[in-house]
C-alpha positions in Angstrom: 36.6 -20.2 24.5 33.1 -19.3 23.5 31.8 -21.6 20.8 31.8 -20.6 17.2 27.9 -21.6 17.0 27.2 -18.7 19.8 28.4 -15.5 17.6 26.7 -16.6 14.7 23.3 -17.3 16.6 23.8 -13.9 18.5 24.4 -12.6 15.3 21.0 -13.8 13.5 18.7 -13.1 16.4 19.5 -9.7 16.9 16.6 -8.8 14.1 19.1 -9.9 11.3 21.0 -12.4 9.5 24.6 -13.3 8.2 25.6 -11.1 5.7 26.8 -13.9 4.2 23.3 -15.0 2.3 19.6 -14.0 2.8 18.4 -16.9 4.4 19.3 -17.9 8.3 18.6 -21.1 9.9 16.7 -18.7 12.8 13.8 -16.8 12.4 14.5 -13.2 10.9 11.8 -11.1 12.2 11.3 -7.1 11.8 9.3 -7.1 14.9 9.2 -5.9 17.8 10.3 -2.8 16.2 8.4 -1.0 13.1 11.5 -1.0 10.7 12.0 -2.9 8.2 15.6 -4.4 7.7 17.6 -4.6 4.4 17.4 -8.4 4.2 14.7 -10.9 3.2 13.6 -13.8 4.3 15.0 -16.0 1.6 13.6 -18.7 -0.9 10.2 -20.5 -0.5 10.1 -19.0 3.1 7.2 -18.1 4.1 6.6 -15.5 7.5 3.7 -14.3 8.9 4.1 -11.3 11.9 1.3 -9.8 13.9 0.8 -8.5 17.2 -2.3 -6.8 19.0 -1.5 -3.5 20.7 -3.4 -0.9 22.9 -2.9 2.7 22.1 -4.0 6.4 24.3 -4.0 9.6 22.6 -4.6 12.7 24.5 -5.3 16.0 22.4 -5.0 19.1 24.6 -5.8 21.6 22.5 -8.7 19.7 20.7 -9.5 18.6 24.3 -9.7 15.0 22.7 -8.9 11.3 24.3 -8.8 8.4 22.3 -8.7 4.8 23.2 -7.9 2.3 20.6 -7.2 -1.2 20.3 -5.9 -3.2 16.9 -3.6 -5.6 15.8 -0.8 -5.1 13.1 0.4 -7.9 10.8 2.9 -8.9 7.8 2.9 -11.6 5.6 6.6 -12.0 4.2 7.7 -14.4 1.1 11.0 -15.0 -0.1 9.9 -15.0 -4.5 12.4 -16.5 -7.1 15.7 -14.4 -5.8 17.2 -15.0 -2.4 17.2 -10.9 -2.3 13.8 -10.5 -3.6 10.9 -10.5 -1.0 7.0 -9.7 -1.7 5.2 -8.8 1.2 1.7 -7.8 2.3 1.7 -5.6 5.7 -1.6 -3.7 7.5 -3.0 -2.1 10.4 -6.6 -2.5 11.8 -7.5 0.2 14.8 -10.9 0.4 16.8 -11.3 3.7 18.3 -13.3 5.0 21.1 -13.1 9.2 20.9 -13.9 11.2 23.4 -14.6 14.7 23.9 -13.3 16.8 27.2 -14.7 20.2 26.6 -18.3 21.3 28.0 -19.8 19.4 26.0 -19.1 15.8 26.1 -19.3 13.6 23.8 -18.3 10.4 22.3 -17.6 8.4 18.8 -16.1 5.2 18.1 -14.7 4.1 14.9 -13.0 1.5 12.9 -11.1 0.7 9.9 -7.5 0.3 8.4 -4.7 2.8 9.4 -2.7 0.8 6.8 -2.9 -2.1 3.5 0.0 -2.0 2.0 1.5 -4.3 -0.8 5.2 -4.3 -2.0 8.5 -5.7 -3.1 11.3 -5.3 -1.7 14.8 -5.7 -2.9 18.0 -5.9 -2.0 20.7 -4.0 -3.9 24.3 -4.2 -2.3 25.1 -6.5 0.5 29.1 -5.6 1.3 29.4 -9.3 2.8 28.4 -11.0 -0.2 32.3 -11.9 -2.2 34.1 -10.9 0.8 35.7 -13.8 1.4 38.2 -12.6 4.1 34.8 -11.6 6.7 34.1 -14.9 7.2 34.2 -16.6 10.7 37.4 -17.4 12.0 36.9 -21.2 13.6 40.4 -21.0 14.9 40.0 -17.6 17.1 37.0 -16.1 19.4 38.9 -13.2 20.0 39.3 -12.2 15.9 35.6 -12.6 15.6 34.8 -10.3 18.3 37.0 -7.1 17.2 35.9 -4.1 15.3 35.9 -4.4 11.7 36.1 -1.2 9.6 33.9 -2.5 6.7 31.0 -3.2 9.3 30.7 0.4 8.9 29.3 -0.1 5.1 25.7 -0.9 5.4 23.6 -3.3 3.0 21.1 -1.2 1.3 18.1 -2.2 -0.3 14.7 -0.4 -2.0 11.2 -0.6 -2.0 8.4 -0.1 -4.0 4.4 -0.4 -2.6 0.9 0.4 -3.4 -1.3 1.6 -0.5 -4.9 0.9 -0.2 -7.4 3.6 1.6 -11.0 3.1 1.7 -13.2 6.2 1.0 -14.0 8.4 4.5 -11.0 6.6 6.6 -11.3 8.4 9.8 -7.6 7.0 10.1 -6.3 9.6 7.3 -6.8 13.0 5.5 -10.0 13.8 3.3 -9.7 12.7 -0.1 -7.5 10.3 0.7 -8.7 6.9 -0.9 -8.1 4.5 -3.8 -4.5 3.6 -4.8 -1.6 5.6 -3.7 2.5 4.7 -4.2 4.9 4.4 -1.4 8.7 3.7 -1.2 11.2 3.1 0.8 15.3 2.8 1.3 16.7 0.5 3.8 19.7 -0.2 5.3 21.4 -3.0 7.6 24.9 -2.6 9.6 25.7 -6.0 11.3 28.4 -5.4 14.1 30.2 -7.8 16.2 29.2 -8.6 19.6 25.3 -8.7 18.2 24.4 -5.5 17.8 22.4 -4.7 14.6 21.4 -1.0 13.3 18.8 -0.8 10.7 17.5 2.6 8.9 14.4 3.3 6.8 13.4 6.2 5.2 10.1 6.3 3.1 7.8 8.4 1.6 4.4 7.4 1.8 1.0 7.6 0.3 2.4 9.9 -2.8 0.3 12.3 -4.5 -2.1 12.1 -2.1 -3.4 15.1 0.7 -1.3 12.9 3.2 2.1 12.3 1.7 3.9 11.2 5.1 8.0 11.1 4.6 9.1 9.2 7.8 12.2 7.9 8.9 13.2 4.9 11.4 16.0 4.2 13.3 16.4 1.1 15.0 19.1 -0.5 16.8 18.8 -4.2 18.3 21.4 -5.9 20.5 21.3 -10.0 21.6 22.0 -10.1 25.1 22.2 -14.6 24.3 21.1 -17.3 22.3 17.3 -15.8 23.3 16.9 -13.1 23.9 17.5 -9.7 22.3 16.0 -6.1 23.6 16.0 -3.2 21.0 15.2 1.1 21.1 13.8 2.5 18.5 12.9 6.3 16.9 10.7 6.7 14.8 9.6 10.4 12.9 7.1 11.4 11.0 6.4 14.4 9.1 3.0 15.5 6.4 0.4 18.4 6.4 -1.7 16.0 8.2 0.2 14.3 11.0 3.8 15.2 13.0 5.0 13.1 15.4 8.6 12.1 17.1 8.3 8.6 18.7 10.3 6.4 21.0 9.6 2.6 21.2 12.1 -0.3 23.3 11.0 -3.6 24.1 12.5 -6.6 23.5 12.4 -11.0 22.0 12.6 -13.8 23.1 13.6 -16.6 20.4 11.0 -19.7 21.3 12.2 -22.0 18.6 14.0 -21.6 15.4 10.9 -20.8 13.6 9.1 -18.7 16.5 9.7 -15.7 18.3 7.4 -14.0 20.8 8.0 -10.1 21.3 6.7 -7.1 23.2 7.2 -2.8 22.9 6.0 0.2 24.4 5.7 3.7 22.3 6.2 6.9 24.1 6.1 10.7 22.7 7.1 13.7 24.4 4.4 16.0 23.2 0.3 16.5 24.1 -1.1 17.4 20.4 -1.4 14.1 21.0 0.7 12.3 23.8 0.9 8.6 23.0 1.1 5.7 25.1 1.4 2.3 23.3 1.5 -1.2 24.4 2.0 -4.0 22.1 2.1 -7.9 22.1 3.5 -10.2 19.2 4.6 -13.0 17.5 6.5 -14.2 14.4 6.4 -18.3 12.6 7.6 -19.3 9.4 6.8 -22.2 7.5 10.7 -23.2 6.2 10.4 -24.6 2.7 14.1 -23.1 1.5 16.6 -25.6 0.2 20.2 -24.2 -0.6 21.7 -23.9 -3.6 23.7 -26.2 -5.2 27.8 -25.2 -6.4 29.1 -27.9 -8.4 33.0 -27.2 -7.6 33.9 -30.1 -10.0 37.0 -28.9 -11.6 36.3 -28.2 -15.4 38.6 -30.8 -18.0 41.8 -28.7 -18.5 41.8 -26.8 -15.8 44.4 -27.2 -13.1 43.6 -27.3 -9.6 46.4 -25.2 -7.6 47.9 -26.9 -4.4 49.5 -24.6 -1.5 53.4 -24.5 -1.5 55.4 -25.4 1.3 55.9 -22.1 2.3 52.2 -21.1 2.5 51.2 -24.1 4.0 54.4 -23.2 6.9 52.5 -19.5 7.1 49.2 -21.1 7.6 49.9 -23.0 10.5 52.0 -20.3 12.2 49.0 -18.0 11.5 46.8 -20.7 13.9 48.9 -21.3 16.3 49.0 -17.2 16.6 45.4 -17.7 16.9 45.0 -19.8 19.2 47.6 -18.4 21.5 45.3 -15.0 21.2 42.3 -16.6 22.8 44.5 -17.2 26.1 
């Protein structure tokens, strides 16, 4: 019989948590993948992600090859509310450009592709008073079936402010300053540690670049550490179209440290892409549970099980236990 303690690690490595509350007692990371998932990191946790990546871009028509390096990061706090997280997130590219055609030539570059600051907030978790989801410590076999209501995803929204430099080469002219972006995410936690995650988000509005984008990501845990994930990811604005593939994989170092790599693919040349990408995730764990006083309240009565539901609850276990055979 497999132990009660593997399904719920599974579980919370695969790029999630229990639905049962925000915080896990393992590292919740959105990496290696670029989506973000419905669930924050909880209370007085703080998270810091980054990775350094290579990237090729090769523009046939505009007879263009780029070679950049960079590194992406995210600093994560759980504020006030185990569903509220604040969270600062960028991208820094250095670019070497250079021109095929007759005449050659070459430029390099630098700034940030993206310095972004937002909340993000969880609105409906479908785990949260459903009291009959919960593991089943008598029965491996009743934690591992399909459940319906896995189906119904935890949702949650966000709200950020973008900050562009004047002259980015990274985005459209005229884009600088202060520009809004949102975002709707959602989190479907299946048995067997498999985790799907959607984003969909609409960036830099009300600027000459307003990017809508979506993400699909979905993560499975092949043990207690290590989890491999496929990812697609599309983009759509005036100023950039793309359709991009990314799979890669984690490996869980310690409880509070994960190490994590990707490759990003396209299938077009205005530009082809070839990405390679490195990372990590640590959090500094300062949460501390909640405490439930259950002390019963003078003049309340506490109710006992009869005789006859005590007799059904120990033919239900022994059901259960003859189930794991």
């Amino acid at each position: 019989m497999k132990s009660l303690k593997y399904y719920l690690v599974t579980l919370v490595f695969a790029v999630s948590f229990s639905g049962f509350s925000q915080y896990t007692e393992v590292i919740n990371s959105n990496r290696p993948g670029v989506s973000k998932s419905a669930f924050s990191v909880g209370t007085n946790v703080i998270q810091f992600e980054a990775g350094p990546y290579m990237l090729n871009e090769k523009h046939s028509r505009l007879q263009r090859d780029d070679e950049s390096y960079g590194v992406d990061f995210s600093l994560r706090y759980g504020l006030f509310l185990e569903n509220l997280e604040i969270n600062l997130e960028g991208i820094y590219q250095s670019t070497n450009r250079t021109f095929t055609n007759n005449i050659s030539s070459e430029a390099d570059f630098s700034n940030f592709k993206h310095f972004t600051f937002g909340l993000k907030y969880l609105v409906f978790d479908p785990y949260r008073h459903a009291k009959e989801e919960k593991p089943n410590i008598y029965s491996w076999k009743a934690n591992h079936k399909f459940k319906w209501k896995s189906l119904i995803p935890a949702v949650s929204i966000y709200a950020g402010v973008n900050f562009d430099s004047k002259d980015n080469p990274f985005t459209a002219p005229g884009v600088q300053g202060i520009s809004p972006k949102v975002m709707i995410a959602t989190q479907n936690n299946f048995v067997g540690g498999w985790v799907y995650v959607m984003n969909f988000m609409q960036d830099r509005i009300g600027s000459t670049q307003s990017d809508f984008s979506y993400i699909l990501t979905l993560t499975k845990a092949i043990n207690q550490q290590w989890a491999v994930f496929g990812e697609a990811h599309g983009i759509k604005s005036d100023f950039y179209a793309d359709n991009l593939v990314r799979f890669g994989g984690a490996y869980l170092w310690s409880k509070n440290f994960q190490l994590d790599t990707a490759v990003t693919l396209n299938t077009k040349d205005t530009p082809s892409v070839f990405g390679i990408t490195l990372g990590a995730s640590f959090r500094l764990d300062f949460h501390e549970d909640q405490l439930i006083d259950n002390t019963p309240k003078p003049g309340k009565k506490i109710r006992t099980k009869t005789k006859k539901e005590t007799k059904k609850s120990k033919q239900e276990k022994q059901q259960q236990n003859f189930d794991d055979f």
